[in-house]
N, C-alpha and C positions, 0 to 999 in steps of 0.2 A: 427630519431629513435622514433618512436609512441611506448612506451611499455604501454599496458592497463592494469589497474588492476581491479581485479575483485573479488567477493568474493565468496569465498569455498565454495559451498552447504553443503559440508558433514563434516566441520569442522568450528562452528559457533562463534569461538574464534578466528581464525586464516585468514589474509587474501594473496590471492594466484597473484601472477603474471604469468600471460599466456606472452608467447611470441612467435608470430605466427609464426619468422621468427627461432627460435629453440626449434624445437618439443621435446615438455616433460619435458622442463623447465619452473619454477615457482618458487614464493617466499613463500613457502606457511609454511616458517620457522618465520616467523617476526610475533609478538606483539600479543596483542589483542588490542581491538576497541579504549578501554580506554585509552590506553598508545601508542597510534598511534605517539603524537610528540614527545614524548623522544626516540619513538625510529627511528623517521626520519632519526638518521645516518646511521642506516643499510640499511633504503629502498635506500635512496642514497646511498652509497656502492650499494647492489647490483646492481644497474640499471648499473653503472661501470662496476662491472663484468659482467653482462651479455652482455655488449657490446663486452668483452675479449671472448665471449663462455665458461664465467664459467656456472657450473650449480650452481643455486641457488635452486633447488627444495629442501623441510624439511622430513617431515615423513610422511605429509598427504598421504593416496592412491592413486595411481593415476588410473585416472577412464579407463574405457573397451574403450573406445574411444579412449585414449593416447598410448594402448598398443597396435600396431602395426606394430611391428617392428618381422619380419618374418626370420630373422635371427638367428635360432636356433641355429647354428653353433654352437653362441657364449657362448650357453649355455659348449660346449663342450672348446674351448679354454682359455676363461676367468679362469675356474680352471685349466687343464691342465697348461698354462703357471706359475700358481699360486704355484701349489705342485710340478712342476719339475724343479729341483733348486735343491739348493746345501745345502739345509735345509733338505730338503727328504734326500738325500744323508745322512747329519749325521744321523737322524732320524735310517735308517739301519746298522748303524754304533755301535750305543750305544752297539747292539746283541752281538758283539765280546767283545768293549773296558768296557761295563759296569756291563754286564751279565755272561760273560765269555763264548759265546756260541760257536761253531763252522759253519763252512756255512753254513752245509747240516741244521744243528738245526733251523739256521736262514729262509733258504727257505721255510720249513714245517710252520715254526710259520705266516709267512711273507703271503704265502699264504692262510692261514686261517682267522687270522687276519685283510687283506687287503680285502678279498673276501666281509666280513659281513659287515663291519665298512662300509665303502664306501658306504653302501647301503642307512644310516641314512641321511647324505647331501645331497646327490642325491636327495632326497626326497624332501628335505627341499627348494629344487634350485624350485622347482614346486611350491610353493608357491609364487612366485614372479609373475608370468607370468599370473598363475590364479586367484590371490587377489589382486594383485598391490600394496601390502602390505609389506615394511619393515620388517627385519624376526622379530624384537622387539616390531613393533605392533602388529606383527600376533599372540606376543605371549599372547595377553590381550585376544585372544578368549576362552582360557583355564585356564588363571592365573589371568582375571581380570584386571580391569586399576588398578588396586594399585598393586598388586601382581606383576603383571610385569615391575615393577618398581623395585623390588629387583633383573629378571632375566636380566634385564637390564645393572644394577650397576655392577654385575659380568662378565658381557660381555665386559664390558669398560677394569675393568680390567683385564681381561686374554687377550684381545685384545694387552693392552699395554704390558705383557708379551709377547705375539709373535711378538711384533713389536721391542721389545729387543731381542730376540732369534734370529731372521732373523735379524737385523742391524748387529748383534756381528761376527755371519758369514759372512754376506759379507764384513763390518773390518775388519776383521782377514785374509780373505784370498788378498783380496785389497793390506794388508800390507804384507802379505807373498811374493808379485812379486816384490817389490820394497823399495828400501834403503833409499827413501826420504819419505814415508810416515810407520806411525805407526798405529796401531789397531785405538787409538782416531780420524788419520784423516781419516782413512777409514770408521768406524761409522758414523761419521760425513755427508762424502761423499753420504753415500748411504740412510741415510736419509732423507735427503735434496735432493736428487731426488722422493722418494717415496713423499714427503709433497709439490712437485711443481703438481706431476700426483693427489692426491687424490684431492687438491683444486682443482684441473678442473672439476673434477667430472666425472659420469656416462659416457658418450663418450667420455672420453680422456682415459677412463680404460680400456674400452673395444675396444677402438683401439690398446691399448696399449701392452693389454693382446693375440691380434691377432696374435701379431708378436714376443714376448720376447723368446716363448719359443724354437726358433729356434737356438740362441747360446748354450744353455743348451743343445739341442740335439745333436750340434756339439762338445760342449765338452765332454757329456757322450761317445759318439763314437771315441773320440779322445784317454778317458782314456781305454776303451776296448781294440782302436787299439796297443798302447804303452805297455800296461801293460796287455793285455791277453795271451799274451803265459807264463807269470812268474807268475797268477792267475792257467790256467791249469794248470803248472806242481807244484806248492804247497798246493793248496787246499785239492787236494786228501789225502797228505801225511800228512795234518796238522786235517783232520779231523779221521784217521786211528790213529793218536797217540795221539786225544783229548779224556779223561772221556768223557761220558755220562753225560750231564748235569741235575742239579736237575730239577723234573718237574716244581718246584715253580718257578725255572727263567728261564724256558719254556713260562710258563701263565704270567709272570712279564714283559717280552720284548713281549710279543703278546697285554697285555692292552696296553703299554705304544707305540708302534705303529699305534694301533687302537685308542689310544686317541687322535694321532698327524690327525687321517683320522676324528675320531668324531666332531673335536672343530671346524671344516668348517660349522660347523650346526649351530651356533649361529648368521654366516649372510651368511649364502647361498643363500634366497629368495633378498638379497639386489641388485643384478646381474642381474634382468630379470624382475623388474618393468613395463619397458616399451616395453618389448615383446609379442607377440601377444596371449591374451588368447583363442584362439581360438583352437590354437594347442592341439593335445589328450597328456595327461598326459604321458601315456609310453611315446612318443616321445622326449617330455622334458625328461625327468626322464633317459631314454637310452642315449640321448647325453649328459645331468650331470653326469651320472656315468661310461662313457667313458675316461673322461676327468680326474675325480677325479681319478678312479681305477688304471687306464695306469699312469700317471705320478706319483701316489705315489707308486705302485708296484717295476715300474723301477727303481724311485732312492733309494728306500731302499734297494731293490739287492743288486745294484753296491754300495753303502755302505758298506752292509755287507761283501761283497765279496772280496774287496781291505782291509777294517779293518782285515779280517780274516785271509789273506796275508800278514799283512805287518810284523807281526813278526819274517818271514822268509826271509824278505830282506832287509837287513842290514838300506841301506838308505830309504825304506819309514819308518819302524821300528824308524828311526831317523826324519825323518820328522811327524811321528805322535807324539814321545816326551810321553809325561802324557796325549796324547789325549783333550788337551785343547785349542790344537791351529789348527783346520780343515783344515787353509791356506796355514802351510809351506807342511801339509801330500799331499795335492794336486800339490803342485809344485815338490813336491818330484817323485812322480808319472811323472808326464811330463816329470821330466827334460833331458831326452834323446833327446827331441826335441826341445831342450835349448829353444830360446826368444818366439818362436811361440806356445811353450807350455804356456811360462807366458802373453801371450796375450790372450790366452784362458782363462786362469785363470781367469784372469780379466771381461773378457766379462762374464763369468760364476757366478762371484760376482754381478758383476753389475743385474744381471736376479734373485737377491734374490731381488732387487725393486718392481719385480712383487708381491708375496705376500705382503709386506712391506705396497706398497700403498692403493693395497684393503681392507689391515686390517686397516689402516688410516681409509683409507673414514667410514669405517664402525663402529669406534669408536664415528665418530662423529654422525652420526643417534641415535645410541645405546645411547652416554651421550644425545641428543636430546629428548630419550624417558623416560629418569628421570623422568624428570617433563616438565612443561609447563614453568616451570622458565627458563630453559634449552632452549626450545625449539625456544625461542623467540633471540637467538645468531641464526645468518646462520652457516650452515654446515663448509663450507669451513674456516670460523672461527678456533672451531676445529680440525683443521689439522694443527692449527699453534701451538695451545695450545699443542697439541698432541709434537707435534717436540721436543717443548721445555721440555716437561718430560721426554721424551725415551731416547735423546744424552745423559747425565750425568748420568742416569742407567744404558745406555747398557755400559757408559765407564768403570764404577765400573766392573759390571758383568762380564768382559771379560775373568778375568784374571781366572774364574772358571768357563769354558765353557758347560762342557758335564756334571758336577754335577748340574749346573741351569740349563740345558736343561732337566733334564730327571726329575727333582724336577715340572719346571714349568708345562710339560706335562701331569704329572698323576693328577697335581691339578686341571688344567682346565678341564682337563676330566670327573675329578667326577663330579663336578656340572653338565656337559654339557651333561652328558649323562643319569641322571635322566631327565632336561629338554627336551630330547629330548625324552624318553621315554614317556614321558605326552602328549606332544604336539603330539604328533603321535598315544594316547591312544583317545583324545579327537577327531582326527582327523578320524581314522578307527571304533571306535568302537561308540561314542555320535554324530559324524556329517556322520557318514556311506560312508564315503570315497564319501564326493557329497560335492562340493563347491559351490553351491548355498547355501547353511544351515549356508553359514557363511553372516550375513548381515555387511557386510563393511561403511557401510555408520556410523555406530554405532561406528566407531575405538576409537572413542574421547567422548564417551559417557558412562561415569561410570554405571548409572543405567542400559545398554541396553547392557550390556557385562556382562559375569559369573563373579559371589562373586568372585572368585577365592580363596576361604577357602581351597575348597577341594585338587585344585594346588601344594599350599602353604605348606599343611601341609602331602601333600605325599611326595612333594620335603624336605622338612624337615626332616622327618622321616627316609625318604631313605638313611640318615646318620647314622641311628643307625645301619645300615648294612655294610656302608658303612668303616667306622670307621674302625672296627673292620678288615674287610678287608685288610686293607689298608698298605703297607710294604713299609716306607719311611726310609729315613738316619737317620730321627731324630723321628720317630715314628714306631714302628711294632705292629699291633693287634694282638688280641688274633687266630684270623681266619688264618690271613697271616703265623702269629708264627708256626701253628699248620702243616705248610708244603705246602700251597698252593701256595702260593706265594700272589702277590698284585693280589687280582680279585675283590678290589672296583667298576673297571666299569661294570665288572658281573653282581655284588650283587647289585650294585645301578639299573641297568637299568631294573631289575625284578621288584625290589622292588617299587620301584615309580611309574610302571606302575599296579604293582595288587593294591597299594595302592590307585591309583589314581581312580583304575574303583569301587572302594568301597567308597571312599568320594563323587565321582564325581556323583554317583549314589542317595546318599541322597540328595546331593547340588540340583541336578536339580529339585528331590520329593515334596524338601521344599521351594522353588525358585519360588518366583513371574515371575523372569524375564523367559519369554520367548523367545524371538528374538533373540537372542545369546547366554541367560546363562539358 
């Protein structure tokens, strides 16, 4: 094994291993020049794994050369497999057990909600392909290398919240088919698979991702076939003798759906590094929001649909209990077709590893883009560090499932979706929707990126609106109070973006930098 190493042109701190015999991997996570023999146990470690076909590549860009991988597809399955799970499923669930809504309420909101949201990722998955950029570097073109150090930090964490949200589900229902395990070892369980795929890396995901989501299809059509004739005849009857729900939690279960479609924005571009920039942008962009749209539409239906139902039938009614336990409500559902129902089940948990892992891998880039202190750990590192946080939180969490799920949602949301409004302010309206305007080579270069002032302090700001907005268990604004319901991600995603094109505007007036800021 000849591995050569070589140094990064475009990152003068950092140096990279090429490895001819696996395209697109590199070390380009390890040290700077100075501290090259302290940290000789990583370059050994990786040279190991990449014997195993780990990827060892860090956060550097990877150059127009590397990205040739013509498989667009995968821009389409990687997410599809990702959001259609059994995660999405509760997602459309909360409409009936949290909101109090009825089907019909839930379709109306579900397709509005679903239609816009989905568009923000989508988006975001195109930056991959055409900057070779980490979505957490990309985001220093707008926030600045310091600044995006704070969008970073929050990335990690909401990361590690959905990597508790999806472990606790597939626990939960793991334990629901079976007398010998409990919630702890089925967290466990499915952890520990997502942290064997995310260490592998980039082509172990996206093989991964190729194929997962074909049990989850077979379970969805499993729970249709069983439980659609007792869906038709109660739905009608149950929504003919439901109130009219209030608008406010109308608007409350449409953000807090669109926020489960939003938070894919914070590493969507991390997915298509090394696919071909050559490809036109709708192209990408149409098979991103193929994927994204269709799997989180379908399973928040079929969530809502069976939630909506189950009060009228005795045993799933029983099997959903306080709605804190997603696992017995789905075997509840099957159990007409007694063992082969809870083999599904099974298989149907196991397919929440698909998100689990991608949000892995992607914690670890994200904590990568910290700092440079960070960055000098390889990736696959944290994925280990990652494990060890998530098991003993998602055990706690468990046992208050759909109050932390709909808590963790709206949080991550709000940040993610002023960020996302900026990023896409600077993108459309200061670089005119043309990626050459972004000079890449600068990613690692403070002086040769935007102040990121203007970023900073729109994203900041867009809490004074948001705030207020904002309709939690243990907080309600003045806005929310006043009948709205929660439309923090509303009022955040206007607001950050007019704020942005008014600071962003002096920033650049008074701004030496030219080349990216």
């Amino acid at each position: 094994m000849n591995d050569k190493i070589l140094e990064d042109t475009n990152d003068p701190g950092l140096p990279t291993t090429i490895v001819s015999h696996i395209p697109g991997f590199d070390g380009s996570s390890f040290g700077d020049r100075g501290s090259r023999s302290k940290l000789g146990g990583w370059k050994g470690l990786s040279r190991h794994a990449l014997r195993w076909g780990i990827e060892t590549h860090g956060i550097a860009p990877t150059s127009e050369e590397e990205r040739t991988d013509t498989r667009m597809w995968q821009m389409f399955t990687v997410w599809f497999s990702a959001i259609l799970n059994l995660t999405g499923m509760s997602t459309g669930a909360l409409g009936p057990i949290f909101f109090s809504l009825d089907f019909r309420e839930c379709i109306i909101v579900l397709v509005v909600a679903d239609i816009i949201c989905c568009l923000v990722p989508a988006y975001f998955v195109v930056f991959g392909p055409k900057l070779g950029t980490r979505t957490m570097v990309q985001s220093r073109f707008s926030f600045g290398y310091y600044g995006a150090m704070l969008i970073s930090t929050l990335n990690v964490f909401s990361q590690i919240g959905w990597l508790i949200i999806n472990s606790i589900v597939g626990g939960q229902v793991l334990a629901a088919v079976s007398t010998k395990l409990d919630d702890t070892t089925g967290i466990v369980i499915i952890v520990l698979i997502s942290f064997v795929l995310s260490f592998c890396g980039y082509k172990t995901l996206h093989w991964y991702e190729t194929y997962i989501w074909l049990p989850s299809v077979v379970l969805f059509i499993a729970l249709l076939g069983v439980g659609g004739n007792q869906l038709v005849a109660q739905i009608p009857i149950l929504i003919s003798s439901t109130p009219a729900a209030a608008a406010g939690m109308l608007i409350a279960y449409g953000t807090t759906a669109g926020a489960s479609d939003l938070t894919w924005c914070s590493f969507a571009a991390d997915y298509g590094i090394y696919h071909e920039s050559k490809t036109p942008t709708w192209k990408i962009f149409s098979w991103a929001y193929a994927g994204i749209f269709t799997s989180a539409f379908i399973g928040h239906i079929i969530g809502a649909a069976f939630a909506s139902a189950a009060p009228a039938i005795p045993s799933w009614e029983t099997g959903l209990g306080d709605g804190e336990d997603f696992g017995r409500f789905l075997v509840a559902i099957l159990e007409p077709i007694g063992n082969f129902g809870k083999f599904l089940v099974v298989l149907g948990a196991l397919t929440v590893t698909a998100p689990c892992a991608i949000t892995m891998y992607s914690f670890g880039v994200s904590l990568m883009s910290i700092s440079p202190m960070f960055a000098k750990v390889p990736r696959y590192i944290y994925s280990l560090i990652c494990t060890a946080i998530v098991i003993p939180i998602a055990i706690v969490g468990a046992t208050h499932f759909f109050t932390a799920f709909e808590d963790v949602l709206n949080l991550i949301g709000y940040w993610a979706t002023s960020y996302a409004s900026i990023v896409l302010c600077e993108h459309f309206l200061f670089r005119k929707n043309d990626f050459t305007r972004y000079s890449v080579v600068d990613w690692n270069t403070p002086s040769n990126l935007p102040l990121g002032v203007a970023a900073i302090l729109a994203f900041l700001c867009s809490f004074a609106v948001i705030v207020p907005s904002m309709n939690q268990p243990w907080y309600t604004g003045p806005i929310a109070n006043a009948g709205t319901g929660d439309i923090g991600l509303i009022t955040g995603f206007v607001a950050s973006g007019m704020l942005y094109m008014v600071f962003r505007a002096v920033e650049v007036k008074f701004s030496a930098r030219r080349r990216n800021g």
